[in-house]
Every structure is written in structure tokens, then in C-alpha cells.
C-alpha positions in Angstrom: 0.0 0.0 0.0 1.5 3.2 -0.9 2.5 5.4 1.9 1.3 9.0 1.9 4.2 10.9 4.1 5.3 14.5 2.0 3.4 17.4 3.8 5.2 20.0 2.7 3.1 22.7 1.1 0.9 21.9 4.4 3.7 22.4 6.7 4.7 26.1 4.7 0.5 26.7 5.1 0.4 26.0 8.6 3.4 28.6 9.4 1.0 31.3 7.6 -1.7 30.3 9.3 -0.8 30.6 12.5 1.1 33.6 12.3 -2.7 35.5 10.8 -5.4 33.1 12.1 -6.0 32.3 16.0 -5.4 28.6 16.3 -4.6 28.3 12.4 -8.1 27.2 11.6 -11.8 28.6 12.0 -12.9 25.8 13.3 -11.4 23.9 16.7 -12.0 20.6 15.3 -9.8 20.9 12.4 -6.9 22.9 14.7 -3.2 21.2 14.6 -3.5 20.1 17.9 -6.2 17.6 17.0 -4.3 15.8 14.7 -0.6 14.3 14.0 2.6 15.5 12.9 2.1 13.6 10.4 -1.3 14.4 8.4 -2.4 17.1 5.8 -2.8 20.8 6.9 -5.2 21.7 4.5 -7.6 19.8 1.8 -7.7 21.2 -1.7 -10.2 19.4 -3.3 -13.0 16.7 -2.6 -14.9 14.1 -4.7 -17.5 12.0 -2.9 -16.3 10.3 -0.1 -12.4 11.2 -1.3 -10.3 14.3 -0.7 -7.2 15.8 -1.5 -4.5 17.9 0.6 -2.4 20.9 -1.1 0.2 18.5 -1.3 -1.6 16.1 -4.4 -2.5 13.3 -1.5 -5.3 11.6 -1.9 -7.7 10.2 0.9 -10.9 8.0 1.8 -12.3 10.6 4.5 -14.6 9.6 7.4 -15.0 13.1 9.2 -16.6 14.3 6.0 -16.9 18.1 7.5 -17.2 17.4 11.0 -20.4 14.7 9.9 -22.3 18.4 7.5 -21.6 16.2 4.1 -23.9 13.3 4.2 -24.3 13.0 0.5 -20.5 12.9 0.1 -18.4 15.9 -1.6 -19.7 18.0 -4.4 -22.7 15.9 -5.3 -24.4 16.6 -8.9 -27.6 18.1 -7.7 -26.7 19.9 -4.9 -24.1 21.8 -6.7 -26.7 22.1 -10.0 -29.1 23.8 -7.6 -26.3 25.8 -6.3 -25.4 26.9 -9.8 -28.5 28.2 -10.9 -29.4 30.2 -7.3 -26.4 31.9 -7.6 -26.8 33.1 -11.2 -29.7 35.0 -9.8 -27.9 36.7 -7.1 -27.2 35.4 -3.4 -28.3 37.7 -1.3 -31.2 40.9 -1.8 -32.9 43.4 0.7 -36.1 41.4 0.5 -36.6 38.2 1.3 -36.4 35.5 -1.3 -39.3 32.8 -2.6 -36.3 30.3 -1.4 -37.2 31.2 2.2 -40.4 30.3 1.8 -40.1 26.7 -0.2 -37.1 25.4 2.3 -39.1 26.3 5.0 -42.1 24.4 3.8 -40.0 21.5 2.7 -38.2 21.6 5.9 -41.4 21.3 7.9 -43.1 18.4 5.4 -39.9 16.3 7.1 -40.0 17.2 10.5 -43.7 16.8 11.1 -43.6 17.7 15.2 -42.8 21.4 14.2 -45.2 24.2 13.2 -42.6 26.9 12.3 -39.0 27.2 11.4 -36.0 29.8 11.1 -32.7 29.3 9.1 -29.4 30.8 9.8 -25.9 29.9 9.5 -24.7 27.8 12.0 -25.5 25.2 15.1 -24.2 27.9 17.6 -26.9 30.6 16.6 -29.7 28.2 16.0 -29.2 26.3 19.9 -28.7 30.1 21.2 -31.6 31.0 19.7 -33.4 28.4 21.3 -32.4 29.3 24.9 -33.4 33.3 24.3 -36.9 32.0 23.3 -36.9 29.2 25.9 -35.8 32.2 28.4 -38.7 34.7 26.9 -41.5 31.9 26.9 -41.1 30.7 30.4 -40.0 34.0 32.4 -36.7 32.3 33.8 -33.0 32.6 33.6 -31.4 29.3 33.9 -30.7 26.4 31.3 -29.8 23.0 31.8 -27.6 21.0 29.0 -26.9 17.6 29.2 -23.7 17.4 30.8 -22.6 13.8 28.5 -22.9 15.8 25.5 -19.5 17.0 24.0 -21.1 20.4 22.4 -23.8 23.0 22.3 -22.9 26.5 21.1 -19.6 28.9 21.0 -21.8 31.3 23.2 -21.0 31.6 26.8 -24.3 29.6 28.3 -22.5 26.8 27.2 -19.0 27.3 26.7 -18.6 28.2 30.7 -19.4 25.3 31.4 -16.3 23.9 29.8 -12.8 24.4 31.0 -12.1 26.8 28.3 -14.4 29.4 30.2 -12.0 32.0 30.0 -13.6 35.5 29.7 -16.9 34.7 30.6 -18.2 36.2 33.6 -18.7 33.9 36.3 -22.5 35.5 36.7 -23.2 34.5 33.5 -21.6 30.6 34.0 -24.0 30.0 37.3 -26.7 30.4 35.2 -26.5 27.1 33.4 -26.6 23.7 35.1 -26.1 20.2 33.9 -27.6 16.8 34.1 -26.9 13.0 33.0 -28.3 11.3 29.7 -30.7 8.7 30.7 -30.9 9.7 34.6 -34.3 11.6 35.1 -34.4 11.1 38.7 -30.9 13.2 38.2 -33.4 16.3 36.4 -35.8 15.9 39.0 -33.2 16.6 41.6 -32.1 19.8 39.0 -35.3 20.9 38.8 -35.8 21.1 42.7 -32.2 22.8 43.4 -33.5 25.3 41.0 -37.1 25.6 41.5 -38.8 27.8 39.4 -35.5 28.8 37.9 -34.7 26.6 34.8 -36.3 27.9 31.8 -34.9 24.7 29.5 -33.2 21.4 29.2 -31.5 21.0 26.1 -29.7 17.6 24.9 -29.0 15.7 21.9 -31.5 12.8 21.2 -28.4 9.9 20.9 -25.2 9.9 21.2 -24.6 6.4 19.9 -26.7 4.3 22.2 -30.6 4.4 22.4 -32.2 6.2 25.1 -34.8 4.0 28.1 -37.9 3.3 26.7 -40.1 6.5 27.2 -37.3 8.6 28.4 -38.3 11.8 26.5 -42.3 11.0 27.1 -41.2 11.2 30.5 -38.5 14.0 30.4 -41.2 16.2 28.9 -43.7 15.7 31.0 -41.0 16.7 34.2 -39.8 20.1 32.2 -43.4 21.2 31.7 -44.8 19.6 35.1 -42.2 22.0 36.2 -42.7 25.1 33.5 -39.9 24.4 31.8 -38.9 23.8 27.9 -37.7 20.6 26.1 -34.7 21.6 23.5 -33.6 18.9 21.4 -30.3 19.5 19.5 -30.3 17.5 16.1 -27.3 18.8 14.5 -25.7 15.0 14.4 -28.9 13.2 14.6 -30.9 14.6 12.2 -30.6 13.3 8.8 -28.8 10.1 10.1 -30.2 8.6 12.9 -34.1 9.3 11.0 -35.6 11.2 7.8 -37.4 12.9 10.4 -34.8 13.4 12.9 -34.3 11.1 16.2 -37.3 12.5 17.2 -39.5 10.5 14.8 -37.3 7.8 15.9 -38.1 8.0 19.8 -41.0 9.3 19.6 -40.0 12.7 21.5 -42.2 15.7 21.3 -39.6 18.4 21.7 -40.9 22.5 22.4 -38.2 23.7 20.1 -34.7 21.5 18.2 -32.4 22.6 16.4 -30.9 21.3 12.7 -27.9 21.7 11.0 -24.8 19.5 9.6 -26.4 17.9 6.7 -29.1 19.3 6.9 -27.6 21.2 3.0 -24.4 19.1 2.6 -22.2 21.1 3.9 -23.4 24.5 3.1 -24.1 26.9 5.9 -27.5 26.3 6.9 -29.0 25.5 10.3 -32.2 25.7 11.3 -34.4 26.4 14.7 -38.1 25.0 14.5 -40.3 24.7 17.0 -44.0 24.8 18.4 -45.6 28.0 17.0 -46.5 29.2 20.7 -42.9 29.3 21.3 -41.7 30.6 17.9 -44.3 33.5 17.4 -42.7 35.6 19.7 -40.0 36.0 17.4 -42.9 37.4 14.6 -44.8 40.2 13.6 -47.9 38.6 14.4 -48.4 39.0 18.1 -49.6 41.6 20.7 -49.7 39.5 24.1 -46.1 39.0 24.9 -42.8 41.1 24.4 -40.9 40.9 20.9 -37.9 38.3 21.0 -35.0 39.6 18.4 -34.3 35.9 16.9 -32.1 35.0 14.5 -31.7 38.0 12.0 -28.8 37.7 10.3 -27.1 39.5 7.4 -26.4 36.2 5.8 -28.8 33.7 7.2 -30.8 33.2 4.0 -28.3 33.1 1.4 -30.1 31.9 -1.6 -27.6 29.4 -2.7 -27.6 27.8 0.6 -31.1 27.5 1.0 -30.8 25.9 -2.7 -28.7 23.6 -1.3 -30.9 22.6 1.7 -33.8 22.0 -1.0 -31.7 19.6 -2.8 -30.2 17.5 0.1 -33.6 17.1 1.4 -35.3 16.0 -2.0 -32.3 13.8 -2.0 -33.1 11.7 1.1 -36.7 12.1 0.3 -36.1 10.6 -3.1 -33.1 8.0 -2.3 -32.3 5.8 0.5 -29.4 7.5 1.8 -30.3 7.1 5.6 -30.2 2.9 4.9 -27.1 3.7 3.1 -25.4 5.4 6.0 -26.7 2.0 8.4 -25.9 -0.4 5.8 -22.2 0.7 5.0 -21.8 1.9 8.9 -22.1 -1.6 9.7 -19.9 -3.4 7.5 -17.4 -0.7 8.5 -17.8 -1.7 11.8 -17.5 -5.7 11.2 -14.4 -5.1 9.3 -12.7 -3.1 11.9 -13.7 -5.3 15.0 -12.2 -8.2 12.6 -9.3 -7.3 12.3 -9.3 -5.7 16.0 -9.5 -9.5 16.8 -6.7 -10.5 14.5 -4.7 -7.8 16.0 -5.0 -8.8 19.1 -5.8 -5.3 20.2 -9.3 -5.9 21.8 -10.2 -3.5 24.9 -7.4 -1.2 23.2 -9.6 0.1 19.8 -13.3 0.2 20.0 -15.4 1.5 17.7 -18.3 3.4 19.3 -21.3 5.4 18.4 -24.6 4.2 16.2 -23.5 2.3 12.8 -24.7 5.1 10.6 -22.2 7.6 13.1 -19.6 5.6 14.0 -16.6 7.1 16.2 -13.7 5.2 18.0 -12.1 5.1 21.0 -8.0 4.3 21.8 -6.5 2.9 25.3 -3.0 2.2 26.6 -1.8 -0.5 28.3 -3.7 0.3 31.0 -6.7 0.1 29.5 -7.3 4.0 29.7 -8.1 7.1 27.1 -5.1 7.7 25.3 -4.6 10.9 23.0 -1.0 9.4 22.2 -2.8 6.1 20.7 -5.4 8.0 18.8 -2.7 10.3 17.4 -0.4 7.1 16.2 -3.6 5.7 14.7 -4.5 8.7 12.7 -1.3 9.0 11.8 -0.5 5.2 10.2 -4.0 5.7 8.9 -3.4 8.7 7.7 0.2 7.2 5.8 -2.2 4.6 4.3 -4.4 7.2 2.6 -7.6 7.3 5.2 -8.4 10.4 6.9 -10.6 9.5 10.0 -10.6 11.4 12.8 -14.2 9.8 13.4 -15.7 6.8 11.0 -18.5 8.8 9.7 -19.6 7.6 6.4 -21.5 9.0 3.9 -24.0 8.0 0.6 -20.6 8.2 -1.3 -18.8 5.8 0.6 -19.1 2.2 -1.3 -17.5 -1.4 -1.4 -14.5 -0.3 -2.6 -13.7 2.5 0.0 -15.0 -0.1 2.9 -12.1 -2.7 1.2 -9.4 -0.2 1.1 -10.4 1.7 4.7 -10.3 -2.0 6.2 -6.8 -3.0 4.4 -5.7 -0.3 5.8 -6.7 -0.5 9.2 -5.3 -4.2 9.2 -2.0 -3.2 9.1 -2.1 -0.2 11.2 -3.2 -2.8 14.3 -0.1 -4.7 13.9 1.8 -1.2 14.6 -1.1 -0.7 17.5 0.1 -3.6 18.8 3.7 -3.1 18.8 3.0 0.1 20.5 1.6 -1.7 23.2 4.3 -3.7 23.7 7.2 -1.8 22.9 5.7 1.9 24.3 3.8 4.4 22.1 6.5 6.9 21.7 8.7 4.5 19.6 6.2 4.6 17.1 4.6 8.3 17.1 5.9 11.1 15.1 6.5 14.2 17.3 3.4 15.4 19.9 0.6 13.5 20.2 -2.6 15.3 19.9 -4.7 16.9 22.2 -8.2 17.5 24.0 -10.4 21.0 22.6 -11.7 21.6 26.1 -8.1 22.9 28.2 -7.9 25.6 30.0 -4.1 26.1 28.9 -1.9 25.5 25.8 0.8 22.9 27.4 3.9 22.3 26.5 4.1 18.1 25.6 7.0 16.4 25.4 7.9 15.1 21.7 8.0 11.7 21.1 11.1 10.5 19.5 11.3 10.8 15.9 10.9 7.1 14.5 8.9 5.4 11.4 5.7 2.1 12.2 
């Protein structure tokens, strides 16, 4: 198997980009301190479930834009209805007939809401939630679910990370957190806080199915208690269900919140919701102060709202959600095979639901390991697969579930030797690190050596 190992237009990139961009990247999840020495700094180009760095290597990718291209890269018809939005102009002082046909399309597919708003990203469209949540009930306080990796980039949630510097410590008391799957842990919340919490908000699934009638019941405590139910679909929706997790459990959220691949990686996220809640964001109401939600410069870009028409006549039209199971699955098998042949089982597991699949890497003590993740993303990585999760897409097919497994194979037998012989014979330089720290620290480099 050819070796992919010459970085070098990356590596000039990467001194750019740090010297003009905080972090080198816009996004944390694509930062150099998530990944290898060894690994492209930036993609040029991508085809389907393949992409290629500035440096002409080519990769099968499994992050496919942090799980927004579900479709796989630059797919026909998205990019056709793309096309021919933007030959009429992106962007007016009125609002476009788009707005009105991806709203209606939107709410044909998720059937438990009465009203939706677009905008850019997750972070605006879970915010957004939360102000209305806050207006609707009267109350200051949220609740997120505290086994739930990500919310927003606003300060209700980020303070309650270890990267909580510069927000004020008034504004960090005034969100709690509570356990997936424990409601005798939110009835406790809600009497700490009585009359306090305005909101719970969680994702539907991580990976593993919620108790029967969890969010039958976890409703019925946030409104026996005057409080909202916020459901954050930005993973789950489009994978989990056509009609979002929700339709798959049976939850009856007050507001949730879509995004990812929800346009194939175009900027579009959505907020929808029961219209009680929502109207106070309107023109149409007299009884209740005026909520500013959502108004954005750019948060109905017509090409983008193209794009969310398209992807959603896509899995309308096509079975792209059994695709996502079906090639999930055999992903899994493969890997858990040759796990076994490796000998390397309780070291690698692959986590998460087949049609989301992530992994986890342990040491020799059996325990979390960023030095074992970073030597298997970076033999991956030298064998042309780019998986800093094992997301698949509509694009990914036999051949890329032959060559990802091939690969995998032999990057075991280096696992393995790691294991034995110590992980820092085998790593190139740092390993990688954890988003949530409250400092930049210094690591140790791992000696220079070759798998």
C-alpha cells in the first residue's frame, strides 16, 4: 500500500496560518492540535467520499466536514441547484421565494414542528433556542446535558467547559447540567432550582438508544415543572431518522435545532419549534414582548437555502439514511475483525450508532489515550484514510470499505507493537490533544521514529 508521508506545502500553510489566524483554523475541530505530525494541513479538493490535501495526496475521509456532508463531496444536484441560485444573485434586501419553499419543505420532514427559522450555524440556532426558551417561560437558567460534548460557542455553554475564559462567572451560574438517561438526576435539578430553569437541552443519541419513554417522560417533568424541552439535532438529524431522532423516539420536543447535513455542507442550520414558542419571534403577536431571533445578514443566502432544498429531496427521493446503516455496519464488522486479529481488543473500540460511528483508543492500562489516537490517525493517515471519526457518507461504497479495512489491518499490527514496545517509539513528534483545556501545554515530543 502506498504510503502518503510529504506534507510539505501543508507544513509552509500551517506557518501562515498561525502567524494571521488564532489557532490556524476557523474551526477547533480541524486545529493542529487535534491531529498528527504527520497528516495534511489543508484539503484542496474533494470528490464523494475522497479528498485531496495541497500537497496532491489523496484520501478516503470519514470526518466528511465534522459529519455536515452526508451526501458525500460535491454531489451533482446539490451543486446544480447551487449553480443556478447563484446566477440570480445570493443575497437581496427582501426576502427571497427560497425562504419560503425550504421552510415548507423543511417542515413536510420534520412533522412535530409548526414553524422554522434558518441561519448559518448550530451555535446561533441552539442560542436561539435558549433566548426563546428564556422569553417563553420567564426564567434565567438552562440545563444542558452534561454527556454531551457540544452546544454552542456562546457563553451559556461554553462556561461550562474548562475553556471558560472570559466569561463572567454570573453568566456561568446560570446554566446547570444533568446526566443522559438519569431523570431522577433532572428531578433533583429541577428542585435545586425551582422555578429557575427555563430549559433542558440535549442531543436525542449519542450512539446508544435512550430507556424506553425517556423523552415521554422528560417532557412531561420540564413542563410539570414550567420548563422547555430543546432537542439539538445537528448529528442526529438526517442520520439517525428522515425525520430526525425524534421521529425515531417518539420525542415531542418544544423547540430543536438542525444543521450538519441538513444542505451538505453549506451553511445552513435551522431552529423549528412549536408556534406558541416561535411567534414571539414574529410580527404577528400583541400579548407577549418581541424576541430579536435570528436576524442575520447572511442567514438566507439563496444558494444555501438551494442547497438545503436539494439535500432534502435527496433523502426524500433515495435511501441515503439505509445507506449510512448499511455501510456503517460493515465498516464496523471489518474493523472489529481485524481488532480480533490484531489482538488489540479492549485497546480500539469502535463506538457510536452504525450510521455515526466514532472510536475510542486505550493504553496499556486500558485507559483514554490521545497518544494512541494520534499514532492511529497518523498510520492511517500514511495509508491514505483520513478518520478522525468513521462517519460515512451516501458516497462511501465497497471499494472504499475494502481499502479503509486493508488499511486499518496493518495499522493494528503497529497498534500492537506500541503496546508492547511503548507508544512513543512509534509516534511522530506530539501527540494530539483535548479542545476543552484551559491552557496550551507544552508536551514532550516523542522521539522521531517510522511504524
Amino acid at each position: 500500500m502506498r504510503l502518503c508521508e510529504t506534507f510539505d506545502r501543508s507544513n509552509r500553510l500551517r506557518e501562515r496560518a498561525h502567524a494571521i489566524i488564532p489557532g490556524g483554523a476557523h474551526t477547533y475541530a480541524k486545529g493542529d492540535d487535534q491531529y498528527p505530525i504527520l497528516s495534511p494541513g489543508f484539503i484542496a479538493r474533494g470528490q464523494g467520499a475522497h479528498v485531496w490535501d495541497v500537497d496532491g495526496n489523496e484520501f478516503i475521509e470519514y470526518g466528511m466536514g465534522n459529519r455536515a456532508v452526508g451526501l458525500g463531496h460535491a454531489y451533482p444536484p446539490v451543486l446544480e441547484a447551487v449553480q443556478r441560485a447563484l446566477t440570480l444573485g445570493c443575497n437581496f434586501t427582501r426576502p427571497h421565494y427560497l425562504e419560503v419553499e425550504c421552510a415548507e419543505r423543511f417542515l413536510e420532514i420534520i412533522t412535530g414542528a409548526e414553524m422554522v427559522k434558518f441561519c448559518k450555524d448550530g451555535s446561533d440556532a441552539t442560542s436561539g433556542a435558549v433566548r426563546l426558551a428564556r422569553a417563553y417561560t420567564g426564567r434565567d437558567m438552562i440545563a444542558c446535558c452534561a454527556d454531551h460534548p457540544f452546544f454552542s460557542t456562546d457563553d451559556w455553554f461554553i462556561g461550562t467547559t474548562p475553556m471558560n475564559s472570559g466569561i463572567p462567572k454570573q453568566v456561568r451560574e446560570l446554566t446547570a447540567t444533568f446526566r443522559y438517561g438519569d431523570l431522577e438526576d433532572v428531578r433533583r435539578l429541577f428542585d435545586r432550582y425551582p422555578d429557575r430553569i427555563a430549559a433542558l437541552i440535549l442531543e436525542p443519541s449519542r450512539g446508544d438508544d435512550p430507556p424506553a419513554g425517556y423523552f415521554q417522560d422528560l417532557r412531561e417533568i420540564c413542563h410539570r415543572n414550567g420548563a422547555l424541552l430543546i432537542l439539538d439535532e445537528m448529528i442526529t438529524g438526517f442520520r439517525w431518522h428522515l425525520n430526525g431522532a425524534q421521529a425515531l423516539y417518539e420525542a415531542d420536543p418544544d423547540l430543536s435545532c438542525f444543521g450538519k447535513a441538513l444542505a451538505n455542507g453549506f451553511s445552513l442550520s435551522a431552529l423549528a419549534g412549536k408556534r406558541e414558542i416561535m411567534r414571539l419571534g414574529g410580527l404577528q403577536h400583541n400579548d407577549r414582548p418581541r424576541v430579536f431571533l435570528l436576524s442575520t445578514t447572511h442567514g438566507a443566502e439563496t444558494h444555501a437555502l438551494a442547497a438545503g432544498i436539494a439535500t432534502m429531496e435527496t433523502y426524500e427521493r433515495e435511501p441515503v439514511v439505509q445507506h449510512l446503516y448499511r455501510q456503517g455496519r460493515l465498516l464496523r464488522e471489518g474493523i472489529e475483525a481485524a481488532i480480533r486479529e490484531a489482538g488489540v481488543e479492549g485497546y480500539f473500540k469502535v463506538t457510536g450508532r452504525d450510521c455515526c460511528l466514532a472510536y475510542a483508543t486505550l493504553d496499556q492500562a486500558f485507559q483514554p489515550s490521545q497518544a494512541f489516537r494520534s499514532l492511529f490517525l497518523q498510520e492511517t493517515i500514511r495509508r491514505g484514510v483520513l478518520a478522525p471519526s468513521l462517519v460515512v457518507s451516501y458516497a462511501h461504497g465497497p471499494l472504499e470499505m475494502e481499502r479503509t479495512v486493508e488499511a486499518v489491518r496493518e495499522v493494528f499490527q503497529i497498534y500492537a507493537r506500541a503496546l508492547e514496545d511503548g507508544v512513543e517509539r512509534y509516534l511522530v513528534g506530539r501527540p494530539s490533544q483535548i479542545v476543552y483545556r484551559r491552557f496550551n501545554q507544552e508536551v514532550p515530543e516523542a522521539r522521531m521514529a517510522r511504524g
